[in-house]
MIFI-548368 format. One record per residue: x, y, z of N, C-alpha, C in turn. Coordinates in steps of 0.02 Angstrom, whole numbers. Layout:
MIFI-548368
<rec n_px="X" n_py="Y" n_pz="Z" ca_px="X" ca_py="Y" ca_pz="Z" c_px="X" c_py="Y" c_pz="Z"/>
...
//
This chain:
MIFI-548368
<rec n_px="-1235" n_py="1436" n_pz="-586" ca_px="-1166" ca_py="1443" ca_pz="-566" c_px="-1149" c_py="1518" c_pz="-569"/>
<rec n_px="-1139" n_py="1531" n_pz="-512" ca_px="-1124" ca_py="1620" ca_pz="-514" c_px="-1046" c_py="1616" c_pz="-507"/>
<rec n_px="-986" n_py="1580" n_pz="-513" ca_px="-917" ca_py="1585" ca_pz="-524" c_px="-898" c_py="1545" c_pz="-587"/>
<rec n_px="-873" n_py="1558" n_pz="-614" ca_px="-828" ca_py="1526" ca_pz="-685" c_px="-787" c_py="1465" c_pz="-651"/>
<rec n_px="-796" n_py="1404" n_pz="-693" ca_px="-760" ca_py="1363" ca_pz="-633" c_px="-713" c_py="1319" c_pz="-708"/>
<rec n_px="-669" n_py="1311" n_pz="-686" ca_px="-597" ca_py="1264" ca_pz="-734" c_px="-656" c_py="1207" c_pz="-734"/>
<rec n_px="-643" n_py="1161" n_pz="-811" ca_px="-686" ca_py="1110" ca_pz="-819" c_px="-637" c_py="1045" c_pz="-768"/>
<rec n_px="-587" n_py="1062" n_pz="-750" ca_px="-569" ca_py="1003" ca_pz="-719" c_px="-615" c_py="999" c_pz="-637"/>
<rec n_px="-644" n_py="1055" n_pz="-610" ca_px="-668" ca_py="1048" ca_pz="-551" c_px="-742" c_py="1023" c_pz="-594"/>
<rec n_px="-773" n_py="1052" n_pz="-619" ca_px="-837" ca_py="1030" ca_pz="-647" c_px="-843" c_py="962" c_pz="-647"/>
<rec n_px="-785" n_py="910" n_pz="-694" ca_px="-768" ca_py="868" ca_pz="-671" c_px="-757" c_py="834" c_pz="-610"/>
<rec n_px="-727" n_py="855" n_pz="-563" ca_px="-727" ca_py="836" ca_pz="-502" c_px="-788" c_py="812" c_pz="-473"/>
<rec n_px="-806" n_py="868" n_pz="-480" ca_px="-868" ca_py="889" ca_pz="-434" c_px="-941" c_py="840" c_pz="-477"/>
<rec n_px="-925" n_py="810" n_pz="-534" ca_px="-996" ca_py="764" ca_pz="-549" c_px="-970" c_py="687" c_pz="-532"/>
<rec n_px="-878" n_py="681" n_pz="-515" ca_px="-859" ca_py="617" ca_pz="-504" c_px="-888" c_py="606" c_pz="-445"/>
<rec n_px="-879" n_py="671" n_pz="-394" ca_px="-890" ca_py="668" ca_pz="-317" c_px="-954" c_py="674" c_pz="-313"/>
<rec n_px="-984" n_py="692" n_pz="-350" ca_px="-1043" ca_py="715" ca_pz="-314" c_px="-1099" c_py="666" c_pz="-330"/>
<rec n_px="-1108" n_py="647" n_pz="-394" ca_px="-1135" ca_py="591" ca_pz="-426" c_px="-1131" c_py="543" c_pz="-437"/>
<rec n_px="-1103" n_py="473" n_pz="-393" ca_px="-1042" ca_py="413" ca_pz="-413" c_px="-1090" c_py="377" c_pz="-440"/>
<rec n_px="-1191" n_py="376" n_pz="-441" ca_px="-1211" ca_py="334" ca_pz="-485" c_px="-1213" c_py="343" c_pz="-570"/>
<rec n_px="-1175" n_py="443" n_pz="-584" ca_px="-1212" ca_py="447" ca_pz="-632" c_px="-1155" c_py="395" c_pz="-684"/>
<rec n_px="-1199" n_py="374" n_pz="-741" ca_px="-1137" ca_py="334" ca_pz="-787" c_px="-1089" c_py="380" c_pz="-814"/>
<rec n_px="-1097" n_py="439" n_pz="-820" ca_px="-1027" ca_py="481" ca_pz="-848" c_px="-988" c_py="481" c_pz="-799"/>
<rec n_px="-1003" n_py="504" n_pz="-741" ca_px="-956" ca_py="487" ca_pz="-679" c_px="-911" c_py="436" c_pz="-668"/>
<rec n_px="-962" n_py="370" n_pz="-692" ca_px="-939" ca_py="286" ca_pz="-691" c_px="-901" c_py="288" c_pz="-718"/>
<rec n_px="-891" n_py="326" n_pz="-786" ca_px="-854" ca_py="305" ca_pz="-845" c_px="-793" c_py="340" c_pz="-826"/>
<rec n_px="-791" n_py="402" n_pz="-818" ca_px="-737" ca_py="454" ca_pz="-769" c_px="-688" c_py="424" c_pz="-753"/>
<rec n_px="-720" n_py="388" n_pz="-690" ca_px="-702" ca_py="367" ca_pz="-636" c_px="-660" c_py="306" c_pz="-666"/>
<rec n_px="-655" n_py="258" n_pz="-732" ca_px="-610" ca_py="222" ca_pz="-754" c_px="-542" c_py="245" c_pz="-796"/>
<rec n_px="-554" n_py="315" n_pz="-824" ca_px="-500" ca_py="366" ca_pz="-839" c_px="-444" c_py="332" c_pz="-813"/>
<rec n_px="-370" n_py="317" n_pz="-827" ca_px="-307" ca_py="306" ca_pz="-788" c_px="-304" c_py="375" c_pz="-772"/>
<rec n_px="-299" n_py="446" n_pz="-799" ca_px="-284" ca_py="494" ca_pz="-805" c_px="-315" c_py="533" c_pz="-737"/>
<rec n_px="-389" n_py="522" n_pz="-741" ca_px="-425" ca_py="561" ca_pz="-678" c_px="-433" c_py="490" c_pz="-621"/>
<rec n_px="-400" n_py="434" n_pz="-615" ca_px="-375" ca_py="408" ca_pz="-579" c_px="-344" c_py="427" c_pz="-504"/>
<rec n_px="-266" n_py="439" n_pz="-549" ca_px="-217" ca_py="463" ca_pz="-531" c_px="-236" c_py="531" c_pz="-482"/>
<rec n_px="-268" n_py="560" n_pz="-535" ca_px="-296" ca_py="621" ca_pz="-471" c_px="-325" c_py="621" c_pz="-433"/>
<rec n_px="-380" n_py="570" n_pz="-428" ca_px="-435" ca_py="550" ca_pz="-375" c_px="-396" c_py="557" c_pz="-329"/>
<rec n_px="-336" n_py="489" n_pz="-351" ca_px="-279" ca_py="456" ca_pz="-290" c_px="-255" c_py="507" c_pz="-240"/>
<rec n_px="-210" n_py="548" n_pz="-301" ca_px="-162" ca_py="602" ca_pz="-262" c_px="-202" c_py="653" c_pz="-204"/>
<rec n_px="-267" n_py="663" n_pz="-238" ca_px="-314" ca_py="711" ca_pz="-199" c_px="-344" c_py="679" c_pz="-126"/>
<rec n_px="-353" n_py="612" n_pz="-111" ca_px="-365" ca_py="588" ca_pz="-74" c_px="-430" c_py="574" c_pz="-95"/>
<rec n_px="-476" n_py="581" n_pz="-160" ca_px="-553" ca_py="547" ca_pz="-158" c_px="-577" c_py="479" c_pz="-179"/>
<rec n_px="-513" n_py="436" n_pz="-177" ca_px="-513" ca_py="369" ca_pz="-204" c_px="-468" c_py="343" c_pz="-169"/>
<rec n_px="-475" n_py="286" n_pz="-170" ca_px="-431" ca_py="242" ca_pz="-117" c_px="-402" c_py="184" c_pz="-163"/>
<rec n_px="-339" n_py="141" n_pz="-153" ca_px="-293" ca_py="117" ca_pz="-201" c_px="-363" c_py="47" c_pz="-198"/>
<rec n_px="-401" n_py="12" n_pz="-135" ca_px="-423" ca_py="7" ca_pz="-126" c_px="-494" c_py="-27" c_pz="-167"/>
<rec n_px="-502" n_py="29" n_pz="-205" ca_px="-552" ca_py="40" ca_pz="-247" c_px="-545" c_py="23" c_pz="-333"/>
<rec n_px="-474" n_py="6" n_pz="-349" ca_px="-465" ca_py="-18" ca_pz="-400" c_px="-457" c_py="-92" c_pz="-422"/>
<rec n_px="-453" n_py="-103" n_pz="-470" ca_px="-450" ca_py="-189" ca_pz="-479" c_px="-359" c_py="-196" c_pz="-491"/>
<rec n_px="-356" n_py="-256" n_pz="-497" ca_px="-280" ca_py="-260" ca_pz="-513" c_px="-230" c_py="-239" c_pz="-576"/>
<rec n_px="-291" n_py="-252" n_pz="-630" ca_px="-266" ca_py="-236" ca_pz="-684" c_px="-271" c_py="-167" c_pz="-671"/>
<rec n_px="-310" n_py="-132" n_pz="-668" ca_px="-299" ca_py="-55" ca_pz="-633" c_px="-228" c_py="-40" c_pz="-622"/>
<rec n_px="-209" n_py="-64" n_pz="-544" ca_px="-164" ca_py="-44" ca_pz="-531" c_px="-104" c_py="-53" c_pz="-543"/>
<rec n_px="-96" n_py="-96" n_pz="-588" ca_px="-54" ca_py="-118" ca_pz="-649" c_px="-38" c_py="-69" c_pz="-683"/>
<rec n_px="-94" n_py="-49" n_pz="-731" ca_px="-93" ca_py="5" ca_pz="-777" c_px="-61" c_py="55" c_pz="-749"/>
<rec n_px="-88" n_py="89" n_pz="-698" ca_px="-77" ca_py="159" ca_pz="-669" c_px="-5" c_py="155" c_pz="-644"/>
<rec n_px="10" n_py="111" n_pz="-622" ca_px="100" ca_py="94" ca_pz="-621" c_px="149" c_py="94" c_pz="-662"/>
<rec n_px="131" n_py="91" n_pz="-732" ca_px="168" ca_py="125" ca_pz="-776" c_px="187" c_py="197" c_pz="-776"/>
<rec n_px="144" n_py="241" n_pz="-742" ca_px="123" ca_py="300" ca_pz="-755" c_px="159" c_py="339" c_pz="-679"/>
<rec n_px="148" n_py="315" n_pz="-628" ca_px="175" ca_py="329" ca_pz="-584" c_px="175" c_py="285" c_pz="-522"/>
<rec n_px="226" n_py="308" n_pz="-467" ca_px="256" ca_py="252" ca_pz="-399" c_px="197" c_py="259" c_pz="-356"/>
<rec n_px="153" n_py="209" n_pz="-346" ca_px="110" ca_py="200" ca_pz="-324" c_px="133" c_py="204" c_pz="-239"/>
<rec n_px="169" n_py="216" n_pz="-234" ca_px="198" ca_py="203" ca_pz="-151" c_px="193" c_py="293" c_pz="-142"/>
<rec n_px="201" n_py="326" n_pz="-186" ca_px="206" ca_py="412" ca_pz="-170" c_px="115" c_py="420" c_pz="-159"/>
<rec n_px="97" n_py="387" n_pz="-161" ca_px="43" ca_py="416" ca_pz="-164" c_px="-9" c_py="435" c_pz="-70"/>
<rec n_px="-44" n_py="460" n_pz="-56" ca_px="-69" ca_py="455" ca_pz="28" c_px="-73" c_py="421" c_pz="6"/>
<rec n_px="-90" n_py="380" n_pz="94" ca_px="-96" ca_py="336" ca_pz="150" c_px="-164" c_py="350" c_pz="196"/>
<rec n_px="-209" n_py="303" n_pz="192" ca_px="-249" ca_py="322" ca_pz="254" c_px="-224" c_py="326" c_pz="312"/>
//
C-alpha cells in the first residue's frame, strides 16, 4: 500500500472485494456497515433477510435510502 488509507475504506474494500472471505461474511452482518453498504449503493435492500430489515429500521427510513 503506497497511500495511507482510513480503516473504514480498508474495510470496504475486503467487504467488496472478498464476499467469500468469513471476516467479510461477518462484516457484511454489521447493522452499522449495513447501512453503509445501503446508502453507498454496494448492497441491495434485497439482500437482507427480514429480521434484517427490521432491525435496520429502527436506525433509519428505509425509504431514504437509493433505488435501483
Amino acid at each position: 500500500m503506497s497511500q495511507p488509507m482510513h480503516i473504514s475504506e480498508v474495510l470496504h474494500q475486503l467487504i467488496l472485494n472478498n464476499p467469500q472471505d468469513p471476516y467479510a461474511q461477518i462484516l457484511r452482518k454489521c447493522p452499522f456497515i449495513q447501512i453503509e453498504l445501503l446508502k453507498q449503493g454496494y448492497m441491495t435492500l434485497d439482500e437482507l433477510s427480514e429480521e434484517e430489515k427490521q432491525r435496520l429500521s429502527n436506525h433509519i427510513d428505509l425509504e431514504d435510502l437509493p433505488h435501483d
